[in-house]
NULUM-956406 format. One record per residue: residue number from 1; residue in one letter; x, y, z of N, C-alpha, C, CB in turn. Coordinates in Angstrom, 1 decimal. Glycine has a CB too. Layout:
! NULUM-956406
+-----+------+--------+--------+--------+--------+--------+--------+--------+--------+--------+--------+--------+--------+
: seq : type :   n.px :   n.py :   n.pz :  ca.px :  ca.py :  ca.pz :   c.px :   c.py :   c.pz :  cb.px :  cb.py :  cb.pz :
+-----+------+--------+--------+--------+--------+--------+--------+--------+--------+--------+--------+--------+--------+
: NUM :    A :      X :      Y :      Z :      X :      Y :      Z :      X :      Y :      Z :      X :      Y :      Z :
...
+-----+------+--------+--------+--------+--------+--------+--------+--------+--------+--------+--------+--------+--------+
END
This chain:
! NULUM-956406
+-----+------+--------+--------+--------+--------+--------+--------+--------+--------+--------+--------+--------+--------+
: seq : type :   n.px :   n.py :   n.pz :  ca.px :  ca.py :  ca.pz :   c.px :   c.py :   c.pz :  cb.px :  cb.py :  cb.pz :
+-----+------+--------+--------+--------+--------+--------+--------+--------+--------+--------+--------+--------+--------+
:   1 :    X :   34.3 :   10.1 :   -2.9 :   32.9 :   10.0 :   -3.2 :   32.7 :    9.2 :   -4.5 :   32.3 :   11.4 :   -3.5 :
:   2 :    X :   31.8 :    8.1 :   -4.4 :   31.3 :    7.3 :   -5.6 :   30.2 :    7.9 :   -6.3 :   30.9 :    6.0 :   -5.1 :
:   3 :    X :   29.9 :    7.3 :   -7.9 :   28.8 :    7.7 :   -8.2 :   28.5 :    6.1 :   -9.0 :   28.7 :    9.3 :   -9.1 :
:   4 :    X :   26.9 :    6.6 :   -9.1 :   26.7 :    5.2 :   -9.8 :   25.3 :    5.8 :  -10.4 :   26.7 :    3.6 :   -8.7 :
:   5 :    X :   25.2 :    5.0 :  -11.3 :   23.6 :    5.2 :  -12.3 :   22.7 :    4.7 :  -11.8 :   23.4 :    4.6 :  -13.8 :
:   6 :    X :   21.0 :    5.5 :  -11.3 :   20.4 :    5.0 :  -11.0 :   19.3 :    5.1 :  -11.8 :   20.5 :    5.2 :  -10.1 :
:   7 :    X :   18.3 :    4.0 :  -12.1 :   16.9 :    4.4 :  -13.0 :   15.7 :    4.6 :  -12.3 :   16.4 :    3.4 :  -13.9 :
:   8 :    X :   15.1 :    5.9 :  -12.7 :   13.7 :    6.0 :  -12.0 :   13.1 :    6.6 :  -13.3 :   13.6 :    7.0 :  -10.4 :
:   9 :    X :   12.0 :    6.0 :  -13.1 :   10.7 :    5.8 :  -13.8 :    9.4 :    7.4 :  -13.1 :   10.1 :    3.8 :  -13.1 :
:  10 :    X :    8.8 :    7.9 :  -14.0 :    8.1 :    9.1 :  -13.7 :    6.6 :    8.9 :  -14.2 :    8.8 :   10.4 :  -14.3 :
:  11 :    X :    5.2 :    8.8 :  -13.8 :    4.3 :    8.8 :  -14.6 :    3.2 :    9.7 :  -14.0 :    3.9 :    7.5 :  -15.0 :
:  12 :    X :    2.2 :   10.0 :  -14.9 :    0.8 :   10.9 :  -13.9 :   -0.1 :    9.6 :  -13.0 :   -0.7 :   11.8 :  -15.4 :
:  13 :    X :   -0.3 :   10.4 :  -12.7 :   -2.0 :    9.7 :  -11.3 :   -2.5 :   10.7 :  -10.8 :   -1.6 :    8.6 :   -9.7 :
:  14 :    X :   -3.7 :   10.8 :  -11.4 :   -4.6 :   11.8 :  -11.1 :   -3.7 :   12.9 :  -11.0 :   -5.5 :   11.7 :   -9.9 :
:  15 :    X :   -4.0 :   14.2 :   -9.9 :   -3.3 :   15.1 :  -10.2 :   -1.8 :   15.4 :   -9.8 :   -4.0 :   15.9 :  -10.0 :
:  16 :    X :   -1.3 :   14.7 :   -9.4 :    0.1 :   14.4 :   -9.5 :    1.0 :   13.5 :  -10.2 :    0.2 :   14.0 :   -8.7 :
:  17 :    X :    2.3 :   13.9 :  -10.1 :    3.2 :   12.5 :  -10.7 :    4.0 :   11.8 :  -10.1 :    3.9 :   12.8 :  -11.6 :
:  18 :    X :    4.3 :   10.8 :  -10.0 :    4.6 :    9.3 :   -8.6 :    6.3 :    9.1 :   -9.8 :    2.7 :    7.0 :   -8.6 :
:  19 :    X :    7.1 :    9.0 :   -9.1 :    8.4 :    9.0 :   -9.1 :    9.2 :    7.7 :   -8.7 :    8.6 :   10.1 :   -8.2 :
:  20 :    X :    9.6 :    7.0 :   -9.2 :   10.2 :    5.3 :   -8.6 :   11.6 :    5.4 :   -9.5 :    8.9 :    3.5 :   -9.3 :
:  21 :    X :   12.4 :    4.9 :   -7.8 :   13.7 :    4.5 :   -8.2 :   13.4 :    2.7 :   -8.5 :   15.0 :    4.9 :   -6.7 :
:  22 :    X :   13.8 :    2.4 :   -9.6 :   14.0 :    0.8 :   -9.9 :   15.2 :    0.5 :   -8.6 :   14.7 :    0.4 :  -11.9 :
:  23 :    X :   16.0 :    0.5 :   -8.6 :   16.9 :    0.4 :   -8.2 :   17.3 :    0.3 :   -6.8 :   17.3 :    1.0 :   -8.7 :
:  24 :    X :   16.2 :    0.8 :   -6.0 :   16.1 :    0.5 :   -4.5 :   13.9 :    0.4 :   -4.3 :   17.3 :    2.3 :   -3.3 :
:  25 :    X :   13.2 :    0.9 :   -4.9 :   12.3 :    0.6 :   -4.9 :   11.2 :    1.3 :   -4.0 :   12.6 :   -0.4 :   -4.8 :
:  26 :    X :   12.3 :    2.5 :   -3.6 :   12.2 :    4.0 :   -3.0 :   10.8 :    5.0 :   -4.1 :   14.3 :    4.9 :   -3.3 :
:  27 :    X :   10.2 :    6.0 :   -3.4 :    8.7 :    6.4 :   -4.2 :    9.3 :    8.0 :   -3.8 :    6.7 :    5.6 :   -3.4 :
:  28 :    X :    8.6 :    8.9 :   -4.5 :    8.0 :    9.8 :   -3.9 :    6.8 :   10.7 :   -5.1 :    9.3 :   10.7 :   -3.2 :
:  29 :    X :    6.7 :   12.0 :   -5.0 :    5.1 :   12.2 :   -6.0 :    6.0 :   14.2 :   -5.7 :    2.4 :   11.6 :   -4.9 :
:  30 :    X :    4.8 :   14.4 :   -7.2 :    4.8 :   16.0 :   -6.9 :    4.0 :   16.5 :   -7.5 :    5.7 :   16.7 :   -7.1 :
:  31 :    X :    3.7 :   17.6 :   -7.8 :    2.6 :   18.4 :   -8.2 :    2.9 :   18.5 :  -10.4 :    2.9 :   20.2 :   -7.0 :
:  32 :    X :    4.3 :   18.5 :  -10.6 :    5.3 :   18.4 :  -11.7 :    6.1 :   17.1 :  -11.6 :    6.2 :   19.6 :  -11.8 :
:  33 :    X :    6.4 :   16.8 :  -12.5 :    8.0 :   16.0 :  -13.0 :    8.8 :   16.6 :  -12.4 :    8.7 :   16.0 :  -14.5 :
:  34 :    X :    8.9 :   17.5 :  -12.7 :   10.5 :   17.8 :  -12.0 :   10.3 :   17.8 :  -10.4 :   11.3 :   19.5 :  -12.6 :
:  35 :    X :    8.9 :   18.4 :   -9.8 :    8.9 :   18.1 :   -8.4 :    8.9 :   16.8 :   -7.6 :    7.9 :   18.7 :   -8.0 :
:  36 :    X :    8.3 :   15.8 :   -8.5 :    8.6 :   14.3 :   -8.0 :    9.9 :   13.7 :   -8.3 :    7.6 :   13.3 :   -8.6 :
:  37 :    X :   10.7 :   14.3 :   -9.2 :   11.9 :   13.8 :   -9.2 :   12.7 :   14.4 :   -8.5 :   12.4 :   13.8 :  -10.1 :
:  38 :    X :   13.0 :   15.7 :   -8.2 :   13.5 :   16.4 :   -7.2 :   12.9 :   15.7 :   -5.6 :   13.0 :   18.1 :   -7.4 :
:  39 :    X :   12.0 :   15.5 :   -5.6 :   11.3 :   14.7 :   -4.3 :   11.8 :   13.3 :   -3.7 :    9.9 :   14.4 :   -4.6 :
:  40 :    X :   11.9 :   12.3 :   -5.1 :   12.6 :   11.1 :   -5.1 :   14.2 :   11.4 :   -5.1 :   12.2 :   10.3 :   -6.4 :
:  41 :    X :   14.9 :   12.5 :   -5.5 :   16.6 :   12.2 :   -5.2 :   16.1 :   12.4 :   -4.0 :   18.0 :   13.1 :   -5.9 :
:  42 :    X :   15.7 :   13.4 :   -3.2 :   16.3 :   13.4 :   -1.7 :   15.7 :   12.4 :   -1.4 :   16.1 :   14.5 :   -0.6 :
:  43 :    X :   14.6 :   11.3 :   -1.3 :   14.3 :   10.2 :   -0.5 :   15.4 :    9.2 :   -0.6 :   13.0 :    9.6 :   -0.9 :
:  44 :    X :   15.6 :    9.2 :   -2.2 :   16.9 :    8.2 :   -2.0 :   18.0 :    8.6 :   -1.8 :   17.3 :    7.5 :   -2.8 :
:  45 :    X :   18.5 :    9.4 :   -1.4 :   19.7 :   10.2 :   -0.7 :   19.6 :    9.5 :    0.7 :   19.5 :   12.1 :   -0.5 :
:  46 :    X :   18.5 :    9.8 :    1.0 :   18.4 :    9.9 :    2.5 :   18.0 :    8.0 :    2.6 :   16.9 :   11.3 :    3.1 :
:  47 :    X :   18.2 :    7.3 :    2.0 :   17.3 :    5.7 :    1.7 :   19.1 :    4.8 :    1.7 :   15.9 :    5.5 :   -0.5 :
:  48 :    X :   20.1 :    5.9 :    1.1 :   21.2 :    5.2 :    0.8 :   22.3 :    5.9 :    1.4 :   21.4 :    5.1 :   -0.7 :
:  49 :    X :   22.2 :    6.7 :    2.3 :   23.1 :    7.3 :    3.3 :   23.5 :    6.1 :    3.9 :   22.5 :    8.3 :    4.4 :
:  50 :    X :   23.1 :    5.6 :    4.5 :   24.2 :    4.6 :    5.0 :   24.4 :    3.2 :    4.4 :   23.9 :    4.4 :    6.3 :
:  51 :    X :   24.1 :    3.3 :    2.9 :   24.2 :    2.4 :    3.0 :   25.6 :    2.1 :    1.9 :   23.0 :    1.9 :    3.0 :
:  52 :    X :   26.2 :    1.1 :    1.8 :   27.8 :    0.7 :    1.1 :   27.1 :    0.5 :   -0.3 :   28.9 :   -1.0 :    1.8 :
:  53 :    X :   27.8 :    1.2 :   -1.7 :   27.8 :    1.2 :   -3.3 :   27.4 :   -0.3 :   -3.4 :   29.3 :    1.6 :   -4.2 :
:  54 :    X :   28.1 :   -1.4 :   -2.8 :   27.8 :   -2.1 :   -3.3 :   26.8 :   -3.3 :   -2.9 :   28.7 :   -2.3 :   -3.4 :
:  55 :    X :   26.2 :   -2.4 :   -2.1 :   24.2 :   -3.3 :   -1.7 :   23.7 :   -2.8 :   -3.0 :   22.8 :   -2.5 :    0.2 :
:  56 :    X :   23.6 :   -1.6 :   -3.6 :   22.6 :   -1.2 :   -4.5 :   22.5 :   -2.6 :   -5.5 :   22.9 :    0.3 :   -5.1 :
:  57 :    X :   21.7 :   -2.3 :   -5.6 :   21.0 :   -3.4 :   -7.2 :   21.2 :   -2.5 :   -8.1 :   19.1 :   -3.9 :   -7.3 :
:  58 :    X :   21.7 :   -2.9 :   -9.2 :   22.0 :   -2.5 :  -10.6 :   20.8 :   -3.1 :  -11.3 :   23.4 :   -3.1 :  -11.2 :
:  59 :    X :   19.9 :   -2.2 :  -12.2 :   19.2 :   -2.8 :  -12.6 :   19.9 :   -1.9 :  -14.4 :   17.6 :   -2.5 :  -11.7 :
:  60 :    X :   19.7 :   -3.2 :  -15.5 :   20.3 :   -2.6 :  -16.5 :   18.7 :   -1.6 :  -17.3 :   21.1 :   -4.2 :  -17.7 :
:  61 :    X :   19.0 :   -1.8 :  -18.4 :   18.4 :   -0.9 :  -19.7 :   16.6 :   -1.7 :  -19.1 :   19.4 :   -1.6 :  -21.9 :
:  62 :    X :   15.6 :   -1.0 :  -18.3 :   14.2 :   -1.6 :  -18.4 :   13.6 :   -1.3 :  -19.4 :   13.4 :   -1.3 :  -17.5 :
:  63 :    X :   12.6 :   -2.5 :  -19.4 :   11.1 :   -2.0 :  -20.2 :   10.1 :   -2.2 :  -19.7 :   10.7 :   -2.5 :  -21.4 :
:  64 :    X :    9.2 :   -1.6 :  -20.4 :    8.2 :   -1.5 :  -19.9 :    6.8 :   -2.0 :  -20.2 :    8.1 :   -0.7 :  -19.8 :
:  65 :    X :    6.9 :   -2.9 :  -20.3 :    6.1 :   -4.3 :  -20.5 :    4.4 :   -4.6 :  -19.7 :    7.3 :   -5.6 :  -19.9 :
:  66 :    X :    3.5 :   -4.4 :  -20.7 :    1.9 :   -4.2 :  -20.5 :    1.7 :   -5.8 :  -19.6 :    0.9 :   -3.9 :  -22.4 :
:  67 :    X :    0.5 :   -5.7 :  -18.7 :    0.1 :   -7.2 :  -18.1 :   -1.2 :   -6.6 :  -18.5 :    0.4 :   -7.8 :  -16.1 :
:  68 :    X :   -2.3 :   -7.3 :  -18.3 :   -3.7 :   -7.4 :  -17.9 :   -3.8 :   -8.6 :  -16.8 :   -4.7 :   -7.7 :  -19.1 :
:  69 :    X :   -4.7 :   -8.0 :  -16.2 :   -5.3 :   -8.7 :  -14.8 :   -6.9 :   -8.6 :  -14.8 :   -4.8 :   -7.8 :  -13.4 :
:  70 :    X :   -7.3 :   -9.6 :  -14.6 :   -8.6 :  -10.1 :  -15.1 :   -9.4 :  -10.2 :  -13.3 :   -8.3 :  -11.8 :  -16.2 :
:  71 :    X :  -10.1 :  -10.0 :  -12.9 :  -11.3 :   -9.9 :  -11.5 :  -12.1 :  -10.2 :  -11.9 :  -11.8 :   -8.8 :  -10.6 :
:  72 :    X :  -12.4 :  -11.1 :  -11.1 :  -13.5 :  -11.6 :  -10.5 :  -14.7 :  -10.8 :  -10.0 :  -13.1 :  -12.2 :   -9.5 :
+-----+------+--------+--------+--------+--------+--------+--------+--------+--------+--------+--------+--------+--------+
END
């Protein structure tokens, strides 16, 4: 069995919280943090079952870096 580091990112939206692996690009949400993260390992469990250690993307140390988007 391999292991490898994966980064996922956690924030609110409305009354949930949305859960993102960087690293395959995999989502899921929950009612808590810990329920959208518990929600996102099994999606990506189930996203990287078949797939070989070395397709994943390594993504190093992120940040999190503000845009604005301007409409018309």
């Amino acid at each position: 069995m391999s292991k490898i580091n994966l980064n996922n990112i956690v924030w609110k939206e409305g009354a949930h919280y949305v859960s993102l692996n960087l690293n395959s690009g995999v989502s899921s949400f929950g009612k808590t943090k810990k329920q959208a993260l518990s929600a996102l390992q099994e999606a990506v469990e189930l996203y990287f079952e078949d797939m070989p250690i070395s397709k994943i993307s390594k993504v190093g140390k992120p940040d999190v870096v503000s845009s604005v988007l301007v409409c018309a």
